[in-house]
N, C-alpha and C positions, 0 to 999 in steps of 0.2 A: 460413377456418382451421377445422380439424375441430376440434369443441367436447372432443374425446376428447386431443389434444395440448395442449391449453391446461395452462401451469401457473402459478400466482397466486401472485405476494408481497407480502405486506403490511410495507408501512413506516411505522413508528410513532416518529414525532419526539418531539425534549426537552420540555421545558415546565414543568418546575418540576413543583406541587402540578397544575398543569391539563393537566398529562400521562396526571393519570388518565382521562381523558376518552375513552384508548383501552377501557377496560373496556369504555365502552356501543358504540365499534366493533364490535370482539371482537362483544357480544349482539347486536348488527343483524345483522351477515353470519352469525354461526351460526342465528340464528331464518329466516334468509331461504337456508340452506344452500348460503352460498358456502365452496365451498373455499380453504384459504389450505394453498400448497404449501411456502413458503415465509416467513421472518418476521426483521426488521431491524429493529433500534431503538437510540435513543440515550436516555442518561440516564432516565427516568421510562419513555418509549416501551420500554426495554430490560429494565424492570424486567417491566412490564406483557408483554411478548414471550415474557420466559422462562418467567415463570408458564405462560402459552400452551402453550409448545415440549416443558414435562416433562409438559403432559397435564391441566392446570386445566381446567374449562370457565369457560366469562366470568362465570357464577353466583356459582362458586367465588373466584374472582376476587375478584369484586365485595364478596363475604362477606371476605374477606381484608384487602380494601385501606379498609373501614371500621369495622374492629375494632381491641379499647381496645391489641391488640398491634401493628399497623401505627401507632399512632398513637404510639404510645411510637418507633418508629423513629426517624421523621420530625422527632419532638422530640427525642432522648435523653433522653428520660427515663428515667433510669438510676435518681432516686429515691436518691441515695446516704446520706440520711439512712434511710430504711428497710434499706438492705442493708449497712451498717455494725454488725456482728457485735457489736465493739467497743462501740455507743454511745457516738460519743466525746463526752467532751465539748463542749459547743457554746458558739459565742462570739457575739460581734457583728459578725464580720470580712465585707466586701462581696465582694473582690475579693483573689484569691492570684496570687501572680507567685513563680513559680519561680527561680532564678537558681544561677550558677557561680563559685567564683571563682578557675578555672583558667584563666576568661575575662573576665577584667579585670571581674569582677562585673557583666557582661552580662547581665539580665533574658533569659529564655525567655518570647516571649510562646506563648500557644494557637494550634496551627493549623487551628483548625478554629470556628466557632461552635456547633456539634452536636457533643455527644458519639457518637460513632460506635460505642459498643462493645455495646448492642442489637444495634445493625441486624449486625455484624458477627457476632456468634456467630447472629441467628436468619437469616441467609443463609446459613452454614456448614449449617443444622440444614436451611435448608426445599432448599438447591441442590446438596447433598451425595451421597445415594442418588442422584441424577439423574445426576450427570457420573458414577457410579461405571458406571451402567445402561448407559451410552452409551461407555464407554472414554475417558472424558474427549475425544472426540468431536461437535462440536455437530450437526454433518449426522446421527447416528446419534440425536438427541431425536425424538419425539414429531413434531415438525416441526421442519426444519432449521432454522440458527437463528443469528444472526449480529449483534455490538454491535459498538458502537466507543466508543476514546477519546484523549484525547490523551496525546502526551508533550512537555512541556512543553521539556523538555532539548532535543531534537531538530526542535519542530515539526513534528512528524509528527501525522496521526491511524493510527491502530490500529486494525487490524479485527483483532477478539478470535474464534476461531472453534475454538478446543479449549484444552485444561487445564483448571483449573477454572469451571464455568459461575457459582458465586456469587462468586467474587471476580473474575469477568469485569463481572458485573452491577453489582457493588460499585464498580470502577472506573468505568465507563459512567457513574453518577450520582451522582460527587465533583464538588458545585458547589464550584469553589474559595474558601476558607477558608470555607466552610458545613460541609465536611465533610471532616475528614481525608485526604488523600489514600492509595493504595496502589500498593505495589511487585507487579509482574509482570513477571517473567522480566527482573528489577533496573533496570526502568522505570519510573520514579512516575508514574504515571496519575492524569488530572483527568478531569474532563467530556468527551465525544465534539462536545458542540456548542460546546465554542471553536474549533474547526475544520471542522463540519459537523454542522447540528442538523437535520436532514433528511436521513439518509442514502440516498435513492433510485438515487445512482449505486454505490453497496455493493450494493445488491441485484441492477443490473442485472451488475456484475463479475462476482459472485461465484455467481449462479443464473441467471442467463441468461434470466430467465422470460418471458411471453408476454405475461402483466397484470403490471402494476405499479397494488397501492391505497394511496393516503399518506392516512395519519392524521396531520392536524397540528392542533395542541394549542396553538401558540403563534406569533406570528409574530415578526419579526426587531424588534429593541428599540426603540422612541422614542427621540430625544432626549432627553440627559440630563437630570435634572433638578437644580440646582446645592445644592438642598436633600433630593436622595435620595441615598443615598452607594449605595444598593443597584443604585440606576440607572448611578448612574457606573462600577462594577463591572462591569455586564451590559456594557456597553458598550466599555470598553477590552479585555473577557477575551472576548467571544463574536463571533465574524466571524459578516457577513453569509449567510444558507441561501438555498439557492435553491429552490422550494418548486412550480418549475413538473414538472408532467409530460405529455409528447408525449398528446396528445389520442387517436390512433389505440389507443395500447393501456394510457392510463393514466384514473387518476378519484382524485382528490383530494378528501378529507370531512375539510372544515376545520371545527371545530368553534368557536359563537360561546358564549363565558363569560364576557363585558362586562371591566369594568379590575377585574383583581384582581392581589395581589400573585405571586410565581413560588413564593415560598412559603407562602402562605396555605393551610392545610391543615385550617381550619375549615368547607371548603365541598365536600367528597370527593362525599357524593351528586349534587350538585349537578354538577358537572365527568362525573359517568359520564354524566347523565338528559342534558346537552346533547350530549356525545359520540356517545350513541344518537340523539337525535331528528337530527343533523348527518349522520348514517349514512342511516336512514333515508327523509330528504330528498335522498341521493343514489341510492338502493335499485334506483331505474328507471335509473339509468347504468350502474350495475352491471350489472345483469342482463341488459343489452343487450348490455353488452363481455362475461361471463364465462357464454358458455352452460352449461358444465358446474354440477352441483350434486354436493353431498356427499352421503350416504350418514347422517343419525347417528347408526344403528346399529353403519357400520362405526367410525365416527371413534371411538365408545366403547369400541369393541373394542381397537382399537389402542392407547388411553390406557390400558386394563387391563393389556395385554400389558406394556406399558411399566413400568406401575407393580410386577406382577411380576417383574421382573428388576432392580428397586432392592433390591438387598440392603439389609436394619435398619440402621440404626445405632448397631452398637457397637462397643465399643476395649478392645482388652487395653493398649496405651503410649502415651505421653504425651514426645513429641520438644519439648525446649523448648530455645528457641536465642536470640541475644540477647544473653543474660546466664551467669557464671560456676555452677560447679559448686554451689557454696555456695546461689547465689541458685537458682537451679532445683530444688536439694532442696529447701527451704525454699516454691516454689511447688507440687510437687508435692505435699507433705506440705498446706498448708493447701486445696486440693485433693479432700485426704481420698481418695487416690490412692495404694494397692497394689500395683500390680503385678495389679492382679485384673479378674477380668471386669467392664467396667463399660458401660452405657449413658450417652449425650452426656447425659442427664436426672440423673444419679445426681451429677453435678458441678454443676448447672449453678444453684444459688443458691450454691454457694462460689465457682463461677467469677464471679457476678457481684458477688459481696462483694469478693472478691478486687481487681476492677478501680477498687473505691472506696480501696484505701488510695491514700496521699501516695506513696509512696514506689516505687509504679508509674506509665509514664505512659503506657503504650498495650499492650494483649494484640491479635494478629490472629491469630486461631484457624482450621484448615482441617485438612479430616479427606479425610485419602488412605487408596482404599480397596487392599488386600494380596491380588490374586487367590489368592495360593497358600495362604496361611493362612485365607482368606476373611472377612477381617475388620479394620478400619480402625486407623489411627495419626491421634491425633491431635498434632498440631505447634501449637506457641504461638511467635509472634515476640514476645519481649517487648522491649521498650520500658523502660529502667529513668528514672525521674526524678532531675531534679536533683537535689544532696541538700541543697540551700537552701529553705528555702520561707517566704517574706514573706506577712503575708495586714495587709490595713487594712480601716478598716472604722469604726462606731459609731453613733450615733444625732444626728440633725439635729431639736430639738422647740422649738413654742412653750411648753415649759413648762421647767423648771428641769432637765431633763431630758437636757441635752444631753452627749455622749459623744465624744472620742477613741478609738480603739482601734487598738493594731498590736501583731502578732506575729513571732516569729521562731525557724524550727526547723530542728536539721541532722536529718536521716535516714538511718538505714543499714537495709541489710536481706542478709545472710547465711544463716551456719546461724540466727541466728536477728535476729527485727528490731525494732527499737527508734526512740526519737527523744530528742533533748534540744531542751527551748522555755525561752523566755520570752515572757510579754504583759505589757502594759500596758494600762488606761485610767486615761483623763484627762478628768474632771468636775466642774461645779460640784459635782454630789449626789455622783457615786461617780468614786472615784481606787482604784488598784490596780497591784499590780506581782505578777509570779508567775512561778515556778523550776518546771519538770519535768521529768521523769525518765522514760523508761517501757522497759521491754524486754518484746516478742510472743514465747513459745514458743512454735510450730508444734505440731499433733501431731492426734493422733483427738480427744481434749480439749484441744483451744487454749486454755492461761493464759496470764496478762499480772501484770507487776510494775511498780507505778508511785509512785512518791514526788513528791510536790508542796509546795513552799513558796510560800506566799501570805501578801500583807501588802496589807490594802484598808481603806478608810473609807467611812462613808456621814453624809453630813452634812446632814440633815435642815433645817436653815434656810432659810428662805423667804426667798428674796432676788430681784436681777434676774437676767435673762436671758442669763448670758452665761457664758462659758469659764471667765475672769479676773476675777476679782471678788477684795479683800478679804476671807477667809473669817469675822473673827472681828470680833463676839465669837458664838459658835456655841450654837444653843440646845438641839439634837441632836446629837452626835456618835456614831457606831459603828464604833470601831477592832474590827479583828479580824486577829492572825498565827497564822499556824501551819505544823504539818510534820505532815504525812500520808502514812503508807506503807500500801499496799494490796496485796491480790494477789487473782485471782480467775480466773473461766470463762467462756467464753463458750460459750453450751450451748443454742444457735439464730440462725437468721439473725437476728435481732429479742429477743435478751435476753442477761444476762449476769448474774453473781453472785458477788458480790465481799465480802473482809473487810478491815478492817483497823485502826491504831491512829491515833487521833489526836492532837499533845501543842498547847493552843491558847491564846492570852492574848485575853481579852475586854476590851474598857475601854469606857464610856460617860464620855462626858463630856455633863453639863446642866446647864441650871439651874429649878431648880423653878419659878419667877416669873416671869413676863415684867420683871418691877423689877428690872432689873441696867444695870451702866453700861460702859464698856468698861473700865476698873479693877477690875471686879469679878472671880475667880474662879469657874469650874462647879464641880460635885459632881464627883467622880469616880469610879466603880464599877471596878473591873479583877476578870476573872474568869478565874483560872487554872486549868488542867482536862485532863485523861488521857480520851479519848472512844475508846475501840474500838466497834466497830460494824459491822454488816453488815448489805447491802444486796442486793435482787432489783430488777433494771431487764426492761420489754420497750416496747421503740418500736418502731412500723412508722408515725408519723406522716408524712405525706409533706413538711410545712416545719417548720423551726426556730420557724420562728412565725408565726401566723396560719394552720394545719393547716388543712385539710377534711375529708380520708381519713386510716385509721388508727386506732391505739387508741396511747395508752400507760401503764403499769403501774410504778409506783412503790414497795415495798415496803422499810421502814429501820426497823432497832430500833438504838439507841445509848444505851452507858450512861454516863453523864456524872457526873465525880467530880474536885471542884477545890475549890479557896478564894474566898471570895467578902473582898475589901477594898473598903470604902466611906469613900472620904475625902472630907471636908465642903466643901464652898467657902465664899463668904466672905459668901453671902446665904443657907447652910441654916439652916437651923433645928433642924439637930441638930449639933452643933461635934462632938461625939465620933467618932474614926476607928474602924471596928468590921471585926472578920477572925470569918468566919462560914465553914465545909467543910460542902460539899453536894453528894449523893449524889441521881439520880435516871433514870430510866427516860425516852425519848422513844421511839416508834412515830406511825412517820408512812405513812399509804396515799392513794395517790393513783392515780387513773383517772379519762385521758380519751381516751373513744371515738365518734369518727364512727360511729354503728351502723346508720342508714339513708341511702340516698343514689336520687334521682331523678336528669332528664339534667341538670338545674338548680339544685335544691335538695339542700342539704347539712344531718342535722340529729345533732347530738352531746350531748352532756351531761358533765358532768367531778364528779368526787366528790373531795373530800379530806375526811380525819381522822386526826386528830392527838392522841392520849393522852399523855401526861403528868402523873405525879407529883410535880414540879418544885416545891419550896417559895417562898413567898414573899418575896423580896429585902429590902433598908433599908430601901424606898421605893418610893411606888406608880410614879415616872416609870423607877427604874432595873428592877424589874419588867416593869411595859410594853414597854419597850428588848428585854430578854431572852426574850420570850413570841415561840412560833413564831406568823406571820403569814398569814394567807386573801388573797392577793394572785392574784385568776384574769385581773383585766387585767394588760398590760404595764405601764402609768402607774402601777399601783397599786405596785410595786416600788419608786419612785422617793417613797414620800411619805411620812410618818407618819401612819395610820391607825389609831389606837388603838382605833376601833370595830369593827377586825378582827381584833385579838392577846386571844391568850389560852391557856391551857396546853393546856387540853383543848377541842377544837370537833369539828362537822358542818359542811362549807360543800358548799353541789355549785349547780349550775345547767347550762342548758338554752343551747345554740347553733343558731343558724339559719343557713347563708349561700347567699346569693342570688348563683349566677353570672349576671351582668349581662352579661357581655364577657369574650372572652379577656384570662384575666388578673386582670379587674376582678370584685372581688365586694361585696357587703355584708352586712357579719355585722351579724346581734341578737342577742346575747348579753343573759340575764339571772342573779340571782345570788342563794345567799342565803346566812349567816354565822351560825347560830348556838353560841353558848359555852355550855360546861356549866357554868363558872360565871365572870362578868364580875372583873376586876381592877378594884376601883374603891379609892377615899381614902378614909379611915374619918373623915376631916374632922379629925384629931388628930396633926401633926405630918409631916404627909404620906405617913403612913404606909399598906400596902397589905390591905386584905381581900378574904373572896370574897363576890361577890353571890349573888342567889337560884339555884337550881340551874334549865338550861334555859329563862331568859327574855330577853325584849329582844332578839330577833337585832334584825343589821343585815342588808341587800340592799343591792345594787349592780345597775347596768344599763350596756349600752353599744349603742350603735347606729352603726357606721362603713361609710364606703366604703376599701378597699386595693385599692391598685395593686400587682400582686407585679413590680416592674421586675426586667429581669437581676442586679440586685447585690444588692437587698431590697425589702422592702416598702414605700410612700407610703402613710400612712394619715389620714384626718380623722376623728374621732370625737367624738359628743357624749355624756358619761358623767356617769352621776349616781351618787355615792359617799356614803356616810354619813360624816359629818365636821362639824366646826364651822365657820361661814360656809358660804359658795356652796357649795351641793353639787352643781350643774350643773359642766360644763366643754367649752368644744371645745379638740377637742386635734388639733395636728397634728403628726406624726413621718414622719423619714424614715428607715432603716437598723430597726438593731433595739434591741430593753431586754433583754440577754443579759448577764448580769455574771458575776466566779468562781465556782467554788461557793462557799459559805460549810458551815463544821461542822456549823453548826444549821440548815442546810436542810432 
């Protein structure tokens, strides 16, 4: 056969995560100047192909498919606690289930374990100028080019071979319920290797070619395993590939990556270096079967030209379908979307704010390009969410610690969008219930209007371990209601600023002695109060808790004007009821920022202070009760620490965490607490003064392993707290220590 007619297709099978293993293909035959005329691939093989076909080199590739953005794909890490404009408030909740109740209140589970809506818009962004370049085209790319996938409806496979090439590629590598699946040409498309995970007989259809090279990445599944459910899956959804090919004008570079998961995606280098050396080791069969070499001067020429005729990316409209008139202004508006000339970049942190609210549940964006105008539309399918939304959730601790929690919210979203909630927790320490309110104006300046009713206790008594307990007779108690209306800005992806009025009733209930009986009565303190107040929030934290990246920025001035009544119990030692009006200033600043980071080590530090002109109460215990609190652990919320209240402080410390293991980390946090001046007992009726100015801090320390599972954190930690008794502790938690706000936060 004349080495001048020869033409070559490389086919590159699924594989999960060790599908990457085509890259170091790709590097062996272009280092060794094999021509590849043609290119076929399924799921991963597809992904890796297209790259190829618009004109990558394997380099490029390689630099691609191990970067902190390919990795964000593969995970969704969408980060929604950073890209929440809102900051909304954060709770304890694990786990949200959406639901209807036009549908016999039918739960909507998730269909997908991956959030999809990364990979989705940066497939639109990286495969868009491409199919524009080619006429939506795949024989007219860089090198012709050709996927598949299933349709599940029909049992058909799909050979995908013009419209769009990223939502071609997008379908190709929907592992089922890994990753949402998508509509093409009103076909829902899965995976190409539930019906053929080696497409060598696509290549020979459809290109006729003279070589055929298979890149295979993964072989047909094991036996199930009755304790892998991921195995049970591969197994009932993916048919049998046939992975042979005719000797005379085929070569097969089966790549060996030992037992790894199909989505293991912590070992990307790893998977190209075996792909290449796999290549390699077949290099002399190659070169025997494919006399011809490439040129790769020309080949760069060709990927220039190409790349030249990709028109930019940009859009004068924005076609949004899906959803009604109402709801579509309303997404175009948050948007921040004119009518005016715009670039895919100029949208594209509202576009992904946008896909964090509740009250959306899926955007699938594609940008069609307009030969005549010369310049693209882009189209959004949206997806609207149920307008139910349940989330449970709370905290599982060996300490007093332990937590209920559930939610429950309707959602609307029109000209303009809103929610109505209620939560609850339920605890030995902390019990709550809470009413709100909120309405989202759209606009170039996005406000928000939110009114909250909250009624919560925190009960301080040291008892056993359990849910259910007899609560009384109670040696701490901290009632707290109120009604809070707010309104404010959101004025960055990551901050927002708000004001508003609070009207709030405080009551302490204690008893100054441990010498009481259950006949006995507490004291009682209730403190009535008007608190306006305004606040500067910025998060870019990446967890509710237990952060590594990120910063965040806390700034509140509130001025607090109420009655203070103190009624006696039947063990104080002052019998007179006394009503006392007080006036006072609170400013509270808080920052904490990850500010260095290695591939492993994480290091942060956190700052609060807290100013206060706040006078002194009846009594040194109802003082203490009312003093804002240096609380940097979770545990520490849950406890009375009166060696960290005080009106005016400094507290900051220093975080370390150790990634160990995906997932798995270990923080050392340490801490320090100093008061500008102590609340102590003047030894005279237990009455409260101030101690020396700036002495006596306390420090705190912790050293834990967490697990961050899919719903929350598992953490063990061994902490040492200043306190009376043991000031060691191991602690173990499962969920989170997230309670309502309080006023005097």
């Amino acid at each position: 056969m004349s080495s001048q007619a020869q033409r070559v297709a490389l086919v590159l099978s699924g594989g999960g995560a060790k599908g990457l293993s085509h890259v170091g293909v790709l590097k062996a035959l272009e280092e060794n100047k094999i021509p590849i005329d043609y290119i076929v691939g399924n799921s991963m093989g597809a992904l890796v192909g297209a790259l190829y076909a618009i004109g990558y080199t394997p380099a490029e590739i390689e630099k691609f498919v191990t970067s902190r953005e390919f990795n964000d794909w593969v995970s969704g890490n969408l980060e929604s606690d950073i890209y929440s404009t809102a900051i909304n408030n954060q709770d304890a909740s694990w786990v949200g289930l959406p639901f209807s109740l036009k549908r016999n209140i039918q739960t909507s589970l998730p269909s997908s374990f991956v959030s999809p809506h990364i990979m989705d818009f940066a497939v639109m962004q990286l495969f868009s100028a491409s199919s524009a370049a080619a006429g939506y085209n795949f024989d007219s790319l860089v090198v012709p080019f050709r996927c598949v996938a299933s349709d599940i409806d029909s049992t058909q496979l799909i050979i995908l071979k013009s419209g769009q090439l990223g939502a071609s590629v997008r379908a190709s590598t929907t592992f089922p319920f890994y990753i949402r699946p998508i509509r093409i040409d009103n076909r829902l498309l899965f995976d190409g290797g539930m019906y053929n995970n080696f497409p060598a007989d696509i290549a020979e259809s459809e290109f006729h070619p003279d070589i055929i090279i298979g890149s295979k990445a993964a072989g047909n599944y094991p036996p199930s395993d009755e304790s892998d459910i991921v195995s049970q899956v591969q197994n009932m959804l993916m048919r049998k590939a046939d992975f042979t090919l005719p000797a005379e004008n085929g070569v097969l570079i089966e790549s060996k990556m030992g037992k790894t998961g199909v989505l293991d995606f912590s070992r990307i280098q790893t998977y190209i270096d075996s792909g290449y050396s796999a290549a390699i080791s077949q290099m002399e069969n190659v070169r025997e079967l494919v006399a011809r070499r490439s040129d790769p001067t020309e080949l760069q020429m060709s990927r220039d030209r190409f790349k030249l005729r990709c028109p930019p990316i940009t859009f004068d409209s924005i076609i949004i379908t899906g959803v009604n008139d109402h709801q579509a202004q309303n997404i175009r508006s948050r948007l921040n979307f004119h009518n005016k000339y715009n670039s895919i970049n100029d949208i594209a942190d509202n576009y992904m704010t946008l896909l964090t609210d509740d009250k959306i549940s899926n955007i699938y964006p594609q940008l069609y390009y307009d030969h005549i105008k010369m310049d693209y539309n882009l189209h959004l399918e949206v997806t609207m969410a149920e307008k139910f939304l349940a989330h449970f959730g709370g905290n599982i601790s060996s300490s007093t610690s332990n937590e209920a929690f559930v939610s429950m919210k309707y959602m609307f979203l029109e000209g303009i969008g809103g929610q109505f909630g209620i939560n609850g927790y339920y605890g030995r320490f902390y019990s709550s219930f809470q009413a709100d309110a909120k309405l989202e104006i759209p606009g170039k300046l996005p406000y928000f209007i939110d009114l909250t009713a909250n009624l919560s206790r925190k009960d301080y008594f040291k008892s056993s371990n359990y849910f259910f307990e007899d609560p009384t007779p109670a040696f701490l108690i901290n009632d707290e209601s109120y009604v809070d209306v707010n309104t404010g800005f959101t004025i960055g992806k990551f901050d927002k600023i708000y004001m508003g009025l609070g009207a709030v009733n405080r009551s302490f209930n204690y008893y100054q002695t441990n010498n009481f009986t259950r006949n006995d009565t507490a004291d009682q303190t209730d403190f009535n109060s008007l608190i306006p107040h305004i606040c500067y929030e910025f998060n870019s934290l990446n967890r509710k808790q237990f952060a590594s990246k990120g910063m965040r920025l806390k700034i509140g001035l509130k001025y607090i004007s109420g009655s203070e009544t103190n009624t006696p119990g039947s063990v104080s030692t002052k019998p007179d009821t006394l009503n006392n009006h007080q006036r006072y200033f609170l400013v509270k600043f808080r920052y904490d920022n990850f500010f260095a980071h290695t591939k492993k080590i994480h290091f942060g530090f956190v700052a609060d202070l807290t100013a206060s002109n706040q006078p002194l109460l009846y009594n040194t215990t109802s003082t203490l009760l009312s003093s804002p609190v240096f609380v940097p652990m979770p545990e520490m919320q849950s406890m009375y620490l009166d060696r960290y209240r005080a009106f005016s402080y400094v507290g900051g410390g220093l975080k370390t965490i150790f990634d160990i293991y995906k997932n798995v980390d270990i923080r050392v946090e340490t801490f320090i607490f100093q008061p500008y001046q102590r609340i102590i007992d003047n030894g005279v009726d237990k009455e409260p003064t101030f101690g020396p100015v700036f002495s006596d801090p306390s420090f705190a320390f912790s050293t834990r392993v967490v697990y961050h599972t899919l719903i929350g954190p598992l953490s063990v930690s061994l902490n040492y707290m200043d306190r009376t008794g043991d000031k060691y502790a191991i602690m173990f938690n499962f969920g989170y220590l997230i309670f309502n706000r309080s006023m005097f936060d």
